[in-house]
C-alpha positions in Angstrom: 34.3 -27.2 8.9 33.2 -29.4 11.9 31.5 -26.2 13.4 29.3 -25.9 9.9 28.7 -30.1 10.3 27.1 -29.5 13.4 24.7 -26.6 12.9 23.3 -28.5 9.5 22.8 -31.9 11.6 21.5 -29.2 14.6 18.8 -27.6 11.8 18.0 -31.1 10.2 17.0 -32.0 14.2 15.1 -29.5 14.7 13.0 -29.8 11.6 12.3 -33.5 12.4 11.3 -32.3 15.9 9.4 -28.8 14.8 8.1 -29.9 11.1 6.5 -26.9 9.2 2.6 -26.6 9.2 2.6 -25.8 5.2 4.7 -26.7 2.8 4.3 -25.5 -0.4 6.8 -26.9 -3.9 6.7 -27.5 -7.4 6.4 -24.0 -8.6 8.2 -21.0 -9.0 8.7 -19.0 -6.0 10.0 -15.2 -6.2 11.1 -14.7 -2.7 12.3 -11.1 -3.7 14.7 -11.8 -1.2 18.4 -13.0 -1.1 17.4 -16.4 -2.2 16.1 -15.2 -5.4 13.4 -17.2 -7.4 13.2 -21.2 -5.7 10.8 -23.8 -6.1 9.3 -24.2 -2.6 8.5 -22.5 1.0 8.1 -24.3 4.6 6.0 -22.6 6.8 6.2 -22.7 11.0 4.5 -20.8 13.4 3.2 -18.1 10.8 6.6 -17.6 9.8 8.8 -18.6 6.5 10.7 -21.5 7.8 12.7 -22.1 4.8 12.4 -21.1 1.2 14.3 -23.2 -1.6 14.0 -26.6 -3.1 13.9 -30.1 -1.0 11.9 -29.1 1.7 11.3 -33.3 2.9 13.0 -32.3 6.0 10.3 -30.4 6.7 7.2 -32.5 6.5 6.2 -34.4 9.1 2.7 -36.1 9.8 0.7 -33.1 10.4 1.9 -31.0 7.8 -0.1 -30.0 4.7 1.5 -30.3 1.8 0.3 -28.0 -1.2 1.7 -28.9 -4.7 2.2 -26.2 -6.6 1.7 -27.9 -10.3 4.2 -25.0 -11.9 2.0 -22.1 -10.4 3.7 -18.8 -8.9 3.9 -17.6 -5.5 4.4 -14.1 -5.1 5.0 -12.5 -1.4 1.2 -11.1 -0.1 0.0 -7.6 -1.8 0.8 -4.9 0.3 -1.5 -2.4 -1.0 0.0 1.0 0.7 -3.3 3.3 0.1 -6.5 1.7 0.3 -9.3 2.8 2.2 -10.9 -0.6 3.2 -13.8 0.9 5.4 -14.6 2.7 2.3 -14.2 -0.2 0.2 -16.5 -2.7 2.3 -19.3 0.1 2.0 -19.2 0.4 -1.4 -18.0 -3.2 -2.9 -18.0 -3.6 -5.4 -18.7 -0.4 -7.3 -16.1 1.6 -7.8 -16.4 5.4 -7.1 -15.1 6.7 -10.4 -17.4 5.1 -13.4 -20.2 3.3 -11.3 -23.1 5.5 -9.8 -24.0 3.6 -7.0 -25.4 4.8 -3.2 -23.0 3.6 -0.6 -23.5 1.6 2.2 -24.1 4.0 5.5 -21.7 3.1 8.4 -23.4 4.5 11.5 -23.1 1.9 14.3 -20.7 0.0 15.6 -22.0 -3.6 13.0 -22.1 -1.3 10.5 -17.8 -1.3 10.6 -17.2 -4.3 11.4 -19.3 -5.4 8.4 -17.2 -2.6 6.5 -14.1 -3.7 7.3 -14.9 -7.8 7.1 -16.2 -7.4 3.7 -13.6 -5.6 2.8 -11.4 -8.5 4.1 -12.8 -10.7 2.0 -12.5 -8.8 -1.6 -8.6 -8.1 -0.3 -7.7 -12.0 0.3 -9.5 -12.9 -3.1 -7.0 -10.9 -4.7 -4.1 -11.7 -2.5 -3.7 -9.0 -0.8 -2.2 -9.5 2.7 -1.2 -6.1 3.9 -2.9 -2.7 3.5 -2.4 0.8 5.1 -6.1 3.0 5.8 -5.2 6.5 5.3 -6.9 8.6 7.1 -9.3 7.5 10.2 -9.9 10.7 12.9 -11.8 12.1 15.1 -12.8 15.0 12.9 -14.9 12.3 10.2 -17.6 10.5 10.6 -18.3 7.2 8.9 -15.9 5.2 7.4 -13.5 7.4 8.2 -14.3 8.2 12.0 -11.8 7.0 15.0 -14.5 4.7 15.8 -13.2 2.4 12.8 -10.3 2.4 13.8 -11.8 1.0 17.2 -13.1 -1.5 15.5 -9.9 -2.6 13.6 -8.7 -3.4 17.1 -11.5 -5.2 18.4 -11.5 -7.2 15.7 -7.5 -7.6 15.9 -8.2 -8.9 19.4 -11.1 -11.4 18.2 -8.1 -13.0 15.2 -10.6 -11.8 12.7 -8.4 -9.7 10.6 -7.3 -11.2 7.1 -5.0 -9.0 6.4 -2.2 -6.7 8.3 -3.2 -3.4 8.5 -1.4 0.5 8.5 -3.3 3.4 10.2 -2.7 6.8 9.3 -4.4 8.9 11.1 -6.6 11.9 10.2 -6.8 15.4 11.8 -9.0 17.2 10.1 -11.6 16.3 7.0 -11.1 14.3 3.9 -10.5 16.2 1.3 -10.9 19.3 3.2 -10.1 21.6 5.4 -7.5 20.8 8.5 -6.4 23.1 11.4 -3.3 23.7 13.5 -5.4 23.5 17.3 -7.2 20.5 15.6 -4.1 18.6 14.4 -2.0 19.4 17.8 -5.2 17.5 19.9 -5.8 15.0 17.6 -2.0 14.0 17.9 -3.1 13.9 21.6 -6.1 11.3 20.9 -5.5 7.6 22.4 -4.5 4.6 20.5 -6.1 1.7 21.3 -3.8 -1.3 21.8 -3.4 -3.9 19.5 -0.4 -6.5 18.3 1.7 -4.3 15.8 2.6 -7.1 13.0 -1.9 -6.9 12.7 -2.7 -3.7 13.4 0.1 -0.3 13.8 -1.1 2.9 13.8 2.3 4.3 12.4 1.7 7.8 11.1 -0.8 10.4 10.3 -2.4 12.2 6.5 -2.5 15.4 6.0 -4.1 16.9 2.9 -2.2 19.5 1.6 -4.8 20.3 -1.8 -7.1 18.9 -4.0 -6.7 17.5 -7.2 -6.4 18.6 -10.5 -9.7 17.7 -12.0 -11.9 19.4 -9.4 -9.7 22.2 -9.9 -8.5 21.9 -6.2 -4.8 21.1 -6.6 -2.5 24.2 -5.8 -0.4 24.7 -9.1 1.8 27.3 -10.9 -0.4 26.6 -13.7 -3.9 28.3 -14.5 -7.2 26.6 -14.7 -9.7 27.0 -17.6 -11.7 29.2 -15.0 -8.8 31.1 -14.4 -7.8 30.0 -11.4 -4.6 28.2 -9.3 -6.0 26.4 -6.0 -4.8 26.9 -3.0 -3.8 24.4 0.0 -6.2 23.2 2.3 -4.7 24.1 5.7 -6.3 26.3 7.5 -4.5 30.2 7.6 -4.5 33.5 6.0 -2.8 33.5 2.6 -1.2 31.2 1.0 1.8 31.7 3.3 0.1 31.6 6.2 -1.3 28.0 5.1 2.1 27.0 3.8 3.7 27.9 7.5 0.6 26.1 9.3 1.5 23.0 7.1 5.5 22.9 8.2 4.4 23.2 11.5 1.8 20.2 11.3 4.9 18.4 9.6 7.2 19.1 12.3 4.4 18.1 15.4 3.8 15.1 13.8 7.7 14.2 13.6 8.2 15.4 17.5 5.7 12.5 18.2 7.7 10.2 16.3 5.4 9.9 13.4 5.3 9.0 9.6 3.6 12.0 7.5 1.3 10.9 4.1 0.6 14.4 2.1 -1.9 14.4 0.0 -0.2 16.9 -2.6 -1.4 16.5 -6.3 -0.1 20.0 -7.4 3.6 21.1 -7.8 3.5 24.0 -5.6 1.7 21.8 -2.5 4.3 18.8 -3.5 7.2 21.8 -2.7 5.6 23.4 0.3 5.5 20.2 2.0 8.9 18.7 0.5 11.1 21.6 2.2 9.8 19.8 5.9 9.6 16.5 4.9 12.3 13.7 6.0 13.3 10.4 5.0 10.5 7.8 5.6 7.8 10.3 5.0 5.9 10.1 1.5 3.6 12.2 -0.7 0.7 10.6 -1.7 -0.2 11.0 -5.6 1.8 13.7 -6.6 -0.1 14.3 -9.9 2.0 17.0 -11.1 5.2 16.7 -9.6 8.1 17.9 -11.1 11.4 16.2 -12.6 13.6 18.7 -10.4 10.9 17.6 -7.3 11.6 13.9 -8.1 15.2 14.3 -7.8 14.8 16.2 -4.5 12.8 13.3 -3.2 15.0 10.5 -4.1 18.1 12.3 -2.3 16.3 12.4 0.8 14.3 9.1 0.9 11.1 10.7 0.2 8.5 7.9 -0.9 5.8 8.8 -3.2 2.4 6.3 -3.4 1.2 6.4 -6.7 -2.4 4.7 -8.3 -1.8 4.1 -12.4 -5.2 3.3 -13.2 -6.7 6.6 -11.7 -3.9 8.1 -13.3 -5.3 6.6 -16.6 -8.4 7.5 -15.9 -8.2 11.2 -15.1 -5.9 12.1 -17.6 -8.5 13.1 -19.8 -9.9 15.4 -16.9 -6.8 17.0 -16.1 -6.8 18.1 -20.0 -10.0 19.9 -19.8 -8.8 21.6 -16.3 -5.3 22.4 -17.4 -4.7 21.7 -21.0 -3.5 18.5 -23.0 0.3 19.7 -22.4 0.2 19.4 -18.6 -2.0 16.6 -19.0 0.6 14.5 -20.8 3.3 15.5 -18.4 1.6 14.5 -15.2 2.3 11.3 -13.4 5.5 11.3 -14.6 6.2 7.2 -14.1 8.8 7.0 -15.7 11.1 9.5 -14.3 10.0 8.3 -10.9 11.7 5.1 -11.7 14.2 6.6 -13.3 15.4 8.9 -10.4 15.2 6.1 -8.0 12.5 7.8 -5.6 11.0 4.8 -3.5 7.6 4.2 -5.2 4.9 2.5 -3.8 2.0 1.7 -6.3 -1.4 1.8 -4.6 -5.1 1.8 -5.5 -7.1 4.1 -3.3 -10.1 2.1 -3.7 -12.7 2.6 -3.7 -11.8 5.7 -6.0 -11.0 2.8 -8.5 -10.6 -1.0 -7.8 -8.5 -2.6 -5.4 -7.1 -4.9 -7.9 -3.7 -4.4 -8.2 -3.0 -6.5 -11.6 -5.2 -3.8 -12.9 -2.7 -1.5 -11.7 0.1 -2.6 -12.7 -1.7 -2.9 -16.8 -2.3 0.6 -16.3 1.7 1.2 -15.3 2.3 -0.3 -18.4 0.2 1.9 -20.2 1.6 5.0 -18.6 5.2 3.5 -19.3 4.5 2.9 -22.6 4.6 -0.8 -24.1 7.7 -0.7 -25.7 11.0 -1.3 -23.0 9.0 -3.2 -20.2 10.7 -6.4 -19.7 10.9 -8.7 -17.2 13.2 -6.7 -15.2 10.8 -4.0 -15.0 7.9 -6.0 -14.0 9.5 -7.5 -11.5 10.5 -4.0 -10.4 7.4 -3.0 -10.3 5.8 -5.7 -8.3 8.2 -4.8 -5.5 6.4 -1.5 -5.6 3.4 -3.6 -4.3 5.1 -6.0 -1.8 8.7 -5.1 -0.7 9.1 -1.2 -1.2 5.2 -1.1 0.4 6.8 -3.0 3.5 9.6 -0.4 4.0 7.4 2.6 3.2 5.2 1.1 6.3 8.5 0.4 8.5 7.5 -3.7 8.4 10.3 -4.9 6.1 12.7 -6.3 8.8 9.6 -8.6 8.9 7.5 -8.8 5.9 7.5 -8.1 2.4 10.0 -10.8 1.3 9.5 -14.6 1.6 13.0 -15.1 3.6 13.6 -17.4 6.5 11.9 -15.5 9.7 9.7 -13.2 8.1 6.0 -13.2 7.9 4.3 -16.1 5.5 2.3 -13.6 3.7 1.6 -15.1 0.3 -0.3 -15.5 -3.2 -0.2 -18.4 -5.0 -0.9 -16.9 -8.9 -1.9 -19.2 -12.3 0.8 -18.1 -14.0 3.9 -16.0 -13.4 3.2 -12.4 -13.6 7.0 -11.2 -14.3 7.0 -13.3 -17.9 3.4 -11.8 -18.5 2.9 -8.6 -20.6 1.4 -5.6 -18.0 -1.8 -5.3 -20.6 -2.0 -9.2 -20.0 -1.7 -9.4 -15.7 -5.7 -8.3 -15.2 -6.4 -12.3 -16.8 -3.4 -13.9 -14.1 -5.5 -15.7 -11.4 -5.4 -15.7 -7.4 -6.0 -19.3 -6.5 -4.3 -18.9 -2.8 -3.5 -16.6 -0.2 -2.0 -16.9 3.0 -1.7 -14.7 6.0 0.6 -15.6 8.5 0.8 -18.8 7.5 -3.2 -19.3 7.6 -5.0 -19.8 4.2 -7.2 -16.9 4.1 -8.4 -17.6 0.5 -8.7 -20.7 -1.7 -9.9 -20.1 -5.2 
């Protein structure tokens, strides 16, 4: 008992001598942590200093102090696919429904502005993490290994808003990829950076297509009468489907994460007999219940995006028919089965707005037997599970004592809100470690 005296009068000393530099109460805080839902965070040193409900201790004469008025604070987005150089270049049209001509990137001001303005659209809607799948040598661009340059110059300069993920590309997006080309790019430099801003973690590798373009490698026959193929480079479709495994299996010697692209079941199988746990498929259109269960038994993620689910639904039903339409992204048996499910935009295929997301969840769920429980579920997809998928969530993801202050401060509370509803719930703050990076 005296032992447990000391340590509180020891932590009630220290926060008269180190008072946080943001303290934020009055509202409803989901930590998605230990602590549960509490009324109010200290912040120290771009870390969570303490997370419940008198935080007095904690103010001193240089803190601000940020009354929360009954608004929501949700731990920072963590978007887990969203291609931000693309983004910046095209904000803010979309590239499904908005015909618009793109930025070019060329030179060097040409990414940074990219990437800034991307920045920018991502701390207006709280975002505070994202991963960019797919910058290499092979592209040119957005998508060249000169952005990723950039990203670090800029880490260097403190002009980064958000924490960013770099999965590396060997080959072209959407395209064609090579064994020689994959085992040099995986010899390519990294350029050095601080790895809670900027971690180049992994590497994509598109296995196929998708559906609608008639691209994906399926079982099942297209109106034109044919089945896709993969993408890899190699003779027949075995030879492709070897080359892939062995692309897996380099990547995994060099201690690396793999991102498939696979939309079709029979590029989602090919690459799930090599992949391991912390690996994850990216879309998987038309995976499989039997796949799903496969997944979930060896910790492989999938990274999901509802509203271009929603919105190519009707273009998988020209391509394949309306009964492998309706059976494709299979959300609900993805929950069900327990695979770890990231939920992701890809913008800007779509928006980057993640309440738009999560609507369209609710839509491909179904209205009826979403509660609370399920929303909340769901926004883990977007903060904790992203933070584990991107090997961060011994540090971020939560709001708990020591972990990154990565925050949103929402109007209202978006686990009591229907999904159809989230799209009106506004961002009025967002912090990145600790530092206000947007103020509504």
């Amino acid at each position: 008992m005296e032992e447990k005296v000391q340590s509180r009068e020891e932590t009630m000393t220290a926060q008269r001598i180190h008072p946080a530099d943001l303290v934020v109460h009055g509202g409803v805080v989901h930590t998605f942590g230990a602590a549960g839902t509490v009324t109010g965070l200290a912040v120290r040193d771009g870390r969570i200093a303490a997370a419940g409900g008198d935080l007095t201790g904690h103010i001193g004469p240089d803190t601000e102090v940020l009354d929360l008025a009954g608004r929501t604070v949700l731990p920072g987005i963590n978007d887990a696919h969203l291609h931000a150089a693309w983004l910046g270049a095209r904000w803010p049209h979309p590239l499904l429904g908005a015909l618009h001509e793109e930025t070019p990137v060329v030179t060097a001001e040409d990414r940074r502005s990219a990437i800034l303005r991307a920045g920018d659209v991502c701390a207006a809607l709280g975002i505070t993490s994202y991963t960019e799948p797919g910058l290499g040598p092979g592209e040119t661009g957005c998508f060249s290994a000169d952005v990723l340059g950039e990203y670090a110059a800029l880490q260097r300069e403190g002009r980064l808003r958000a924490r960013v993920t770099v999965l590396r590309l060997f080959g072209l997006l959407d395209g064609a990829s090579s064994l020689p080309d994959f085992e040099r790019g995986l010899g390519t430099p990294v350029p050095a950076a601080d790895p809670e801003w900027l971690a180049v973690t992994g590497v994509k590798i598109f296995a196929d297509g998708i559906p609608p373009m008639r691209t994906a490698w399926t079982h099942h026959c297209y109106a034109d009468g044919t089945r896709g193929t993969l993408l890899v480079d190699g003779p027949d479709d075995d030879g492709r489907a070897a080359n892939l495994a062995k692309m897996i299996a380099l990547a995994h010697d060099a201690g690396l994460v793999v991102g498939v692209h696979a939309t079709g079941e029979r590029s989602i199988e090919a690459a799930l007999e090599h992949l391991r746990a912390g690996d994850h498929l990216v879309h998987g259109d038309l995976v499989t219940p039997a796949q799903l269960r496969r997944m979930a038994a060896r910790g492989v993620g999938l990274t999901t995006q509802p509203a271009i689910a929603t919105a190519m639904r009707p273009m998988v039903a020209t391509a394949l028919g309306e009964e492998i339409a309706a059976k494709a992204w299979p959300l609900r048996d993805v929950l069900d089965v327990g695979v770890q499910l990231t939920l992701s935009s890809d913008a800007p295929v779509v928006t980057p707005d993640w309440r738009v997301h999560l609507a369209a969840a609710g839509e491909l769920l179904g209205a009826r037997g979403v509660t609370p429980a399920l929303s909340e579920r769901l926004l883990r997809c977007y903060t904790t599970e992203a933070a584990a998928q991107d090997g961060s969530s011994d540090w971020k993801g939560s709001l708990e004592p020591g972990k990154a202050a990565d925050f949103c401060v929402l109007g209202a509370d978006p686990v009591g809100v229907p999904l159809a509803d989230l799209p009106s719930v506004t961002v009025e703050l967002t912090v990145t470690g600790g530092r206000i990076v947007h103020k509504g």
